[in-house]
C-alpha positions as CSV (number, residue, x, y, z in Angstrom):
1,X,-78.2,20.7,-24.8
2,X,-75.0,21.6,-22.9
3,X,-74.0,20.5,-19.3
4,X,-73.3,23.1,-16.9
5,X,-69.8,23.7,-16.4
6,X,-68.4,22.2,-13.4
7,X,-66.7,24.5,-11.0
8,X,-64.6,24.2,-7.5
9,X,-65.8,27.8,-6.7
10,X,-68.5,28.1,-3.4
11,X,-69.0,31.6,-4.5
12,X,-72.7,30.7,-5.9
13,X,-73.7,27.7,-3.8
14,X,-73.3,29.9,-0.3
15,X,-76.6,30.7,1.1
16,X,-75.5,32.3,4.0
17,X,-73.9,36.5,4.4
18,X,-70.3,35.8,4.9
19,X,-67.7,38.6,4.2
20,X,-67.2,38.2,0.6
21,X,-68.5,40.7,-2.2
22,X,-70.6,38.6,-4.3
23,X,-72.6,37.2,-0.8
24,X,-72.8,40.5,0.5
25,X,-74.7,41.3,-2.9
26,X,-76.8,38.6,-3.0
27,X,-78.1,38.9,0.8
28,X,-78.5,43.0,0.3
29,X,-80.9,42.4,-2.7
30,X,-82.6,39.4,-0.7
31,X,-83.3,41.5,2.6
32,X,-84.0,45.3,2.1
33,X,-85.7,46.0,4.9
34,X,-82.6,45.1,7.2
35,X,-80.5,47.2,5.1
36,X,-79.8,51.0,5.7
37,X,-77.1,53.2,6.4
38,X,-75.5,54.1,10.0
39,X,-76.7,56.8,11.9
40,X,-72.7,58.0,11.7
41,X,-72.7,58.2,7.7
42,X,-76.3,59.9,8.2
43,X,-75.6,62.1,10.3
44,X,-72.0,63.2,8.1
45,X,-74.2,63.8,4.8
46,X,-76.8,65.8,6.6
47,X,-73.9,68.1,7.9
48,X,-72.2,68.0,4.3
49,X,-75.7,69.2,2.9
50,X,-76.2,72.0,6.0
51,X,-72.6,73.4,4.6
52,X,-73.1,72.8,1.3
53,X,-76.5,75.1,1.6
54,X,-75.0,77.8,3.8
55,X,-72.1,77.8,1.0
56,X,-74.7,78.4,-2.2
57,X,-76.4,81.5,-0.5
58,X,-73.4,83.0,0.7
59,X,-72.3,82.6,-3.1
60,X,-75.8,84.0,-4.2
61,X,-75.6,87.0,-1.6
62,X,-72.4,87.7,-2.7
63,X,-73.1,88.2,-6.6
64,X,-73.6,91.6,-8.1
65,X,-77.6,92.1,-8.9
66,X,-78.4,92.5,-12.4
67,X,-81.8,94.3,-13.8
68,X,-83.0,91.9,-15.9
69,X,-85.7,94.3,-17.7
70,X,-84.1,97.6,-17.3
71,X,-86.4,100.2,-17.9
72,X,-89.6,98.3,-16.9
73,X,-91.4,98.5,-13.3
74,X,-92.2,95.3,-12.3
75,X,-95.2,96.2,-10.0
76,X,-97.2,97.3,-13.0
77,X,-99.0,95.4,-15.6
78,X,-97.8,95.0,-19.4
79,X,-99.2,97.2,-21.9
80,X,-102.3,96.1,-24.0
81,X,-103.8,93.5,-21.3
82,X,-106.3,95.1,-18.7
């Protein structure tokens, strides 16, 4: 059986949220119900996704209409079904 390597690094035997990467990680996964976004970075996507919207139907509004089945009314029902 091997040994486990020995290492100077505190990286893995921190059990506390300090500043670095790794522990940040490690106490995110451990506690997610005291992690969620800032109201700031909420509020900025919700206003990204209001323009974002108003963009796609002024794009939709502004393309030409096409008749899909030209020549058939659309209020009527196919022929052969009752």
């Amino acid at each position: 059986m091997t040994r486990k390597k020995k290492t100077r690094s505190l990286a893995d035997k921190v059990t506390i949220r300090t500043g670095r990467r790794k522990d940040y990680k490690k106490w995110r996964h451990d506690n997610p119900d005291q992690v969620a976004p800032s109201r700031r970075f909420v509020a900025k996507k919700q206003q990204q996704r209001k323009l974002q919207a108003i963009k796609k139907l002024a794009r939709q509004q502004s393309g030409q209409n096409i008749a899909i089945h030209p020549g058939k009314e659309s209020d009527q029902p196919p022929e052969g079904q009752s």
